[in-house]
C-alpha positions as CSV (number, residue, x, y, z in Angstrom):
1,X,0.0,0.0,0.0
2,X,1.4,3.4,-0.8
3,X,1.8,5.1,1.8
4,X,-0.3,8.7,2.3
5,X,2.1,12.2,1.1
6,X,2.3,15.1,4.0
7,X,2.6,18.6,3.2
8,X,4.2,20.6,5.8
9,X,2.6,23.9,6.1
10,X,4.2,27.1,8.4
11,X,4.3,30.5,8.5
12,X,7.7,32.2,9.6
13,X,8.9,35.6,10.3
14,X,12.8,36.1,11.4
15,X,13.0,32.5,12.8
16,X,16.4,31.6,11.7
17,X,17.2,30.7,15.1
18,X,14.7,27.4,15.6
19,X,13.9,26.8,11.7
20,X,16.8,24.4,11.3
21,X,16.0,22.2,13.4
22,X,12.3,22.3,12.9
23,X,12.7,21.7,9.6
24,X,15.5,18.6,10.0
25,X,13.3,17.4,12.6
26,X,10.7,15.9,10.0
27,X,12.2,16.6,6.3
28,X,12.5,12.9,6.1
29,X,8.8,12.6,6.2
30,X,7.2,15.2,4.6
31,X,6.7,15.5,1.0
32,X,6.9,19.0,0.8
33,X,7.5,21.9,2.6
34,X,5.0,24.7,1.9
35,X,6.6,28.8,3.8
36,X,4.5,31.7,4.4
37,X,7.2,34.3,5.0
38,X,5.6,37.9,6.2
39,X,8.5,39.9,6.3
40,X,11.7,38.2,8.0
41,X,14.9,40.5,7.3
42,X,17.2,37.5,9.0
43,X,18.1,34.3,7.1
44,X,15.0,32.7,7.6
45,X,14.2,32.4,3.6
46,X,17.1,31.1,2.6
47,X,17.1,28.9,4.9
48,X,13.9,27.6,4.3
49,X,15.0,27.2,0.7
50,X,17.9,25.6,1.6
51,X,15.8,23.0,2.9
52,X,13.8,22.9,-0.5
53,X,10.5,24.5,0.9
54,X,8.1,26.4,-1.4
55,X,8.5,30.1,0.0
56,X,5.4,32.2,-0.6
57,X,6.0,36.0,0.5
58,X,3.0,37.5,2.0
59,X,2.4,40.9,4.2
60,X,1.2,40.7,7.4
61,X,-2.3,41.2,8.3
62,X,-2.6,40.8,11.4
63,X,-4.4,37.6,11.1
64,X,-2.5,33.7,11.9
65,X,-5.1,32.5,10.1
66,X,-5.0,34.3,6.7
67,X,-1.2,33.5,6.6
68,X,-1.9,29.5,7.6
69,X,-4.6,29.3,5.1
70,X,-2.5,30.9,2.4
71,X,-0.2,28.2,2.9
72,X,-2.8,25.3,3.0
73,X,-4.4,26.7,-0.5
74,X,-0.6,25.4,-1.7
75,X,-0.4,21.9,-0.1
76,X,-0.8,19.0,-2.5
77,X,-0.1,16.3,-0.2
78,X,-2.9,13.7,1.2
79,X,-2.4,15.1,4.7
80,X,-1.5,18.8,6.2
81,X,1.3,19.0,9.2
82,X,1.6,22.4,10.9
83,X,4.5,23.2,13.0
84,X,5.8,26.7,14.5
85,X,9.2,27.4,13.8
86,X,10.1,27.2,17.7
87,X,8.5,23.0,17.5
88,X,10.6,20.4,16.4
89,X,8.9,16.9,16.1
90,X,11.0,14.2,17.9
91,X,13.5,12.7,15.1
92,X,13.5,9.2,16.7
93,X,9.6,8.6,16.8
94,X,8.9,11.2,13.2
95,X,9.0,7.8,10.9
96,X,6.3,6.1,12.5
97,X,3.7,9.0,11.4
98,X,3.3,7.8,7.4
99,X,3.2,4.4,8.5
100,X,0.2,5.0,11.2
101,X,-1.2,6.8,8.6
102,X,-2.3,4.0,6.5
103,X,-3.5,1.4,9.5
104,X,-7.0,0.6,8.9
105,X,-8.1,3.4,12.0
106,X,-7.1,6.4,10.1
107,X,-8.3,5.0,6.8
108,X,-11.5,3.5,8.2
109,X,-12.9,5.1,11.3
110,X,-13.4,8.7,10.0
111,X,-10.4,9.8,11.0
112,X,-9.5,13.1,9.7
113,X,-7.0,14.6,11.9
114,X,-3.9,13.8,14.2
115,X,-3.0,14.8,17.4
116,X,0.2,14.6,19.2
117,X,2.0,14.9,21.8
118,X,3.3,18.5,22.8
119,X,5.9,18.5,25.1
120,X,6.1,22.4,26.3
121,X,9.8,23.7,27.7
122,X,9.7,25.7,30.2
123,X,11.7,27.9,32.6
124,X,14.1,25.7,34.9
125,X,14.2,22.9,32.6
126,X,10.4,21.9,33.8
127,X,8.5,19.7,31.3
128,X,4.4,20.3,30.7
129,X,2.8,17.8,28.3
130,X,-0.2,18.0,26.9
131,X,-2.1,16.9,23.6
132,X,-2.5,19.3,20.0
133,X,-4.5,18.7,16.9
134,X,-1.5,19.5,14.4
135,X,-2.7,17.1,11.3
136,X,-5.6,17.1,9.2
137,X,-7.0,15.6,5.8
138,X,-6.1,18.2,2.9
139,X,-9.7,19.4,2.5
140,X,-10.5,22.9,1.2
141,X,-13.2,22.9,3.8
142,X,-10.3,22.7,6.5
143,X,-9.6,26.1,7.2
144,X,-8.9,28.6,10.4
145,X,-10.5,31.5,11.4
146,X,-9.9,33.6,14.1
147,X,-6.7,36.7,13.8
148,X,-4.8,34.4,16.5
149,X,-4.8,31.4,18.2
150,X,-7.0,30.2,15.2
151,X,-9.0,27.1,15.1
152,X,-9.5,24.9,12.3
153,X,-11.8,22.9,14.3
154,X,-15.5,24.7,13.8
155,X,-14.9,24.5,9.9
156,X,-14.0,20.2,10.3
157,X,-17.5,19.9,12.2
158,X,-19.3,22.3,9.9
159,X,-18.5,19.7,6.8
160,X,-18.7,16.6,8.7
161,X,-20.7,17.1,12.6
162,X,-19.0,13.1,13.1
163,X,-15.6,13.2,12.4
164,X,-13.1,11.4,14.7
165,X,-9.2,12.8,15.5
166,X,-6.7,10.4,16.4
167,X,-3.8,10.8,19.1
168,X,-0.3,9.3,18.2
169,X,2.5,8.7,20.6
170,X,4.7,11.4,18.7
171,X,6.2,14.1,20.7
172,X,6.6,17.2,19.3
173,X,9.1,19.7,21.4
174,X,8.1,23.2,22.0
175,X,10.7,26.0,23.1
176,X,8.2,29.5,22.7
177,X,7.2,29.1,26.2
178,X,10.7,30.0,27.0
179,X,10.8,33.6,28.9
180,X,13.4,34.5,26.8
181,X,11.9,33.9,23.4
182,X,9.0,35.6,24.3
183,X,10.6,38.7,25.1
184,X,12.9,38.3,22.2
185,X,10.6,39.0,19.6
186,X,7.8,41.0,21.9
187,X,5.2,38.2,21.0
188,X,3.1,39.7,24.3
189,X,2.3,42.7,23.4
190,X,1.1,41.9,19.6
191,X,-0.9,38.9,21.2
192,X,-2.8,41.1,23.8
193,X,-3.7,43.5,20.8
194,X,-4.9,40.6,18.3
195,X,-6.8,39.0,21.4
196,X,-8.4,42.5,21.6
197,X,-9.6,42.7,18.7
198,X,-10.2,39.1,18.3
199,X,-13.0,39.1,21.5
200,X,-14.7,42.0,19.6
201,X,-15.3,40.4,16.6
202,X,-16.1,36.8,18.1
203,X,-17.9,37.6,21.1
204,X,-19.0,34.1,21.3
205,X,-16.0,32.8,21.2
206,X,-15.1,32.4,25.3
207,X,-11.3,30.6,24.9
208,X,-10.0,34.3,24.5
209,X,-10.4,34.7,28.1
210,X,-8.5,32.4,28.9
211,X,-5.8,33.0,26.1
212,X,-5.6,36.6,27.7
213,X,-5.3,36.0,30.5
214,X,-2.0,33.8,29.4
215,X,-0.7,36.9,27.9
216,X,-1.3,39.2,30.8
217,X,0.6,36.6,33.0
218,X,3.5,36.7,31.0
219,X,3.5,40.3,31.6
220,X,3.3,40.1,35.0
221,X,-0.3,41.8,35.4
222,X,-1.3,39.7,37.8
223,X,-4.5,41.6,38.8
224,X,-5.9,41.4,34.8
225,X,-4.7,37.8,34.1
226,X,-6.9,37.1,37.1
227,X,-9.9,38.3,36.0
228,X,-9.5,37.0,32.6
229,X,-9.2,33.4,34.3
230,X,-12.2,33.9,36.6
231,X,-14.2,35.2,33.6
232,X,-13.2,31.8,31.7
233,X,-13.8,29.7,34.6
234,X,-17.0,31.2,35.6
235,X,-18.9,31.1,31.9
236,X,-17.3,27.6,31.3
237,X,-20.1,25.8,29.5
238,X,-20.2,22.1,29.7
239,X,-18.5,22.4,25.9
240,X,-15.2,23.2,27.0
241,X,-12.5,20.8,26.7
242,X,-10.9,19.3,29.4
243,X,-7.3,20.2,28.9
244,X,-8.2,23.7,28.7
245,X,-10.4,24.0,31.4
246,X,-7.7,22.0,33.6
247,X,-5.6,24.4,32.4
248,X,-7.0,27.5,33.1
249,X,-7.7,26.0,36.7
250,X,-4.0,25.9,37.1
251,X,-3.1,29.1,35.8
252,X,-5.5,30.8,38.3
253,X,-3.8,28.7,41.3
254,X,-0.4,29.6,40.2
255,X,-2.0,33.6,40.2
256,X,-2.9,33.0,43.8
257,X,0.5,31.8,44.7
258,X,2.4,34.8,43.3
259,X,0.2,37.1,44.4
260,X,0.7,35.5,47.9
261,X,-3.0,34.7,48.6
262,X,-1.9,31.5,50.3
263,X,-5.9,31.0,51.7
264,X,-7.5,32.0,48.8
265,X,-4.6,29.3,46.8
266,X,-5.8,26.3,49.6
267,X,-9.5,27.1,49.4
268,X,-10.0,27.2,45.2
269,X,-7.5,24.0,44.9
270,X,-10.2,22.3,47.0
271,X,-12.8,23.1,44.2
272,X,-10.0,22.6,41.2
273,X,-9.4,18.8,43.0
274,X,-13.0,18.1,42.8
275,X,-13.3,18.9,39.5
276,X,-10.1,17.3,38.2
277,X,-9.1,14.8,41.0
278,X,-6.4,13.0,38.7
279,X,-4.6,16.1,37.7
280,X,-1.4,15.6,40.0
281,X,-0.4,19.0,39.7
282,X,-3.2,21.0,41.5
283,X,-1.8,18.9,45.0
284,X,2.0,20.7,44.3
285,X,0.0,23.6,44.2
286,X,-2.0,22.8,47.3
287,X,1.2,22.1,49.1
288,X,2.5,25.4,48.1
289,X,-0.2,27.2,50.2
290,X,0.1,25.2,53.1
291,X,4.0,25.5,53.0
292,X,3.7,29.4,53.0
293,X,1.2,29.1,56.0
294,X,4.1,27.2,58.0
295,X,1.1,23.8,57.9
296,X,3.8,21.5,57.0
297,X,2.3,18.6,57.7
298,X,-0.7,19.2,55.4
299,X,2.0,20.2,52.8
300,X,3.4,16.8,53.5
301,X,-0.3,15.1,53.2
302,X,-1.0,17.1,49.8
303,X,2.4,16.1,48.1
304,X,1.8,12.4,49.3
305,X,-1.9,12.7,47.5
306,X,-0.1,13.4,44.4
307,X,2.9,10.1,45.0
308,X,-0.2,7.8,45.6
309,X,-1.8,9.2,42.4
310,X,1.2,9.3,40.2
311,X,1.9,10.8,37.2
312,X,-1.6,13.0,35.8
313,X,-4.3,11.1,33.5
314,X,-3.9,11.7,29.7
315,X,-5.1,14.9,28.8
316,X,-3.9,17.3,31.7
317,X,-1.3,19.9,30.9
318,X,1.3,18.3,33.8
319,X,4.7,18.8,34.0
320,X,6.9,15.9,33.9
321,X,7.9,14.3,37.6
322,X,4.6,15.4,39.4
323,X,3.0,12.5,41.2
324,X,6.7,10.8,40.7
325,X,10.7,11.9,41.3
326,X,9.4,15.3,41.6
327,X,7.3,15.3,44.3
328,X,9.6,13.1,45.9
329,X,12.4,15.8,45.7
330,X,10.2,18.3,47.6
331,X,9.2,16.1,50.1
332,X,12.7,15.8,50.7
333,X,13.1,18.8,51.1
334,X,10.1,19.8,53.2
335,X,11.0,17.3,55.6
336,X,14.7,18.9,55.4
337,X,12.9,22.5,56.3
338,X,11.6,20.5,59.7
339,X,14.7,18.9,61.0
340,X,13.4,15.8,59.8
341,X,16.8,14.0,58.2
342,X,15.2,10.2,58.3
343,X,12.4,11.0,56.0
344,X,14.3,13.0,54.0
345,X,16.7,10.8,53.1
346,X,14.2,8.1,52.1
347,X,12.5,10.7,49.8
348,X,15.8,12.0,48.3
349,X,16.4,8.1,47.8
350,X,13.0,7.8,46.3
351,X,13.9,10.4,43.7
352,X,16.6,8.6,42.2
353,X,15.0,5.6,42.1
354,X,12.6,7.5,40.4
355,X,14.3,9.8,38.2
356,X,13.7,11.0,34.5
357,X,16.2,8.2,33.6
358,X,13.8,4.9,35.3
359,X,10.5,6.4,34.4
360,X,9.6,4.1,37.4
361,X,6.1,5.5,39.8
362,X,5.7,5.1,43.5
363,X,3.6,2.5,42.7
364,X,6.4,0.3,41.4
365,X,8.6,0.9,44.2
366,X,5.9,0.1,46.8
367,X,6.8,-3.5,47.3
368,X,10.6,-2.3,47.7
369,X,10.8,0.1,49.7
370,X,8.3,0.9,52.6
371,X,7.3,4.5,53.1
């Protein structure tokens, strides 16, 4: 069976840093490389032609998802990838995407987009995975809307209300998270306007709250980014998607915590825990308040919740080591804070044992070692 072609579709604008690699990351795969370029004065065009891309120049209207669909209408393969520039698909697990592709799932079961695994980089070498829709059928009904964080998915439903996405175990890396990339190219500041102007003209469209309220974090405005979340949080209809409403849960805890509103932190984890008891994260969080309170012990008792648990269900945007090896490490070190140097030691020996390198969960060790 021949197996299905892949166009590779991004837009670009002074990326020379990260487009390398993106672009090595999946050349072998793709079967063409389709570049909306709207206006980079770095290398980024040649090196996108060195790579053998299509380069399509195209000024910037304030709109992702007039310079995305510019480069679908170009795409001639059986299947559309989109990547940023600052994503790079995993090289070792990149050659298993054409063969999934043409298993009797994708071809059979209505299938008509991919989603992978995004693993987010963020400050302090912390890890946050979660799961994006990056593949779809090349359909000229598949298009985005929206001026930023567009959304192809309202258009998919529109021509078929049954349609099915699939989930692959490919990671795809993402760096723009990164404080410094941000700031680099001042992506804040044009996101806040475009989500502006974006809420105005899709008032229906509730996921800018939340998008904002990202933004304004970044910037530090505490104050708004909280509002945006509680606006979010508060209209949440029973629509909203479960990553993004953990999400946005989190974000509003983590508010709390650097605002230093330790007992309004502890009192909205409770609610956040009801609502998303498997999300191992929100615990850390819980312990967090506590620890500020000098309530060690219930520090101790949230971070233990989240060893018995483990690592989060599928689906949550967790960082990597929470419910494992992380939360080990600071149960190490809360018992340090306390004088307590037996129960330290075990957890500091349970993070080894448990480290990035074994993969191994609490759960495994149980019948080793007895906490």
């Amino acid at each position: 069976m021949d197996k299905p072609s892949i166009s590779l579709c991004m837009i670009v604008k002074n990326e020379e840093k990260y487009l390398p690699k993106c672009l090595s990351s999946v050349q072998r795969i793709v079967d063409e490389i389709i570049i909306v370029d709207t206006g980079s004065t770095d290398e980024t065009v040649a090196i996108a032609k060195a790579f053998g891309a299509k380069v399509i120049q195209m000024p910037w209207q304030d709109s992702f998802a007039d310079a995305r669909n510019r480069s679908f209408e170009e795409a001639t393969g059986d299947w559309i990838l989109w990547l940023d520039a600052d994503e790079e698909m995993d090289v070792d697990e990149a050659d298993k995407l054409k063969e999934l592709l043409t298993r009797d799932a994708v071809r059979e079961q209505r299938i008509e987009g991919i989603q992978f695994v995004f693993c987010n980089h963020l400050e302090g070498g912390s890890l946050e995975y979660n799961y994006l829709h990056r593949m779809v059928r090349n359909r000229p009904q598949y298009r985005f809307e929206a001026r930023i964080h567009e959304q192809i998915l309202p258009n998919m439903l529109k021509f078929d209300p049954r349609l099915q996405f699939g989930q692959v175990d490919i990671h795809v890396h993402h760096y723009g998270y990164l404080t410094q990339n941000v700031v680099d190219q001042d992506k804040v500041r044009r996101n806040i306007t475009l989500l502006q102007q974006s809420m105005a003209e899709y008032p229906e469209y509730l996921h800018y709250f939340y998008y904002l309220g990202i933004e304004l974090y970044r910037i530090n405005d505490l104050e708004a980014a909280l509002y945006h979340f509680n606006v979010f949080l508060n209209r949440a209809a029973a629509n909203i998607g479960k990553a993004i409403l953990a999400s946005a849960h989190k974000y509003r805890l983590i508010i709390l915590a650097d605002m230093k509103r330790y007992h309004d932190l502890i009192r909205h984890c409770e609610e956040s825990i009801a609502c998303f008891p498997g999300f191992t994260d929100l615990y850390h969080l819980r312990a967090v308040g506590f620890n500020a309170l000098w309530e060690t012990d219930k520090a101790v008792d949230a971070l233990r919740q989240a060893l018995s648990i483990g690592p989060a269900e599928e689906g949550y945007p967790s960082i990597a080591g929470h419910g494992t090896y992380l939360t080990c490490r600071e149960l190490g070190q809360l018992y340090t804070s306390v004088g307590n140097s037996k129960d330290a030691d075990l957890y500091y020996t349970l993070t080894s044992l448990m480290s990035v390198n074994t993969g191994m969960t609490f759960k495994e060790l149980s019948d080793v070692v007895s906490v």
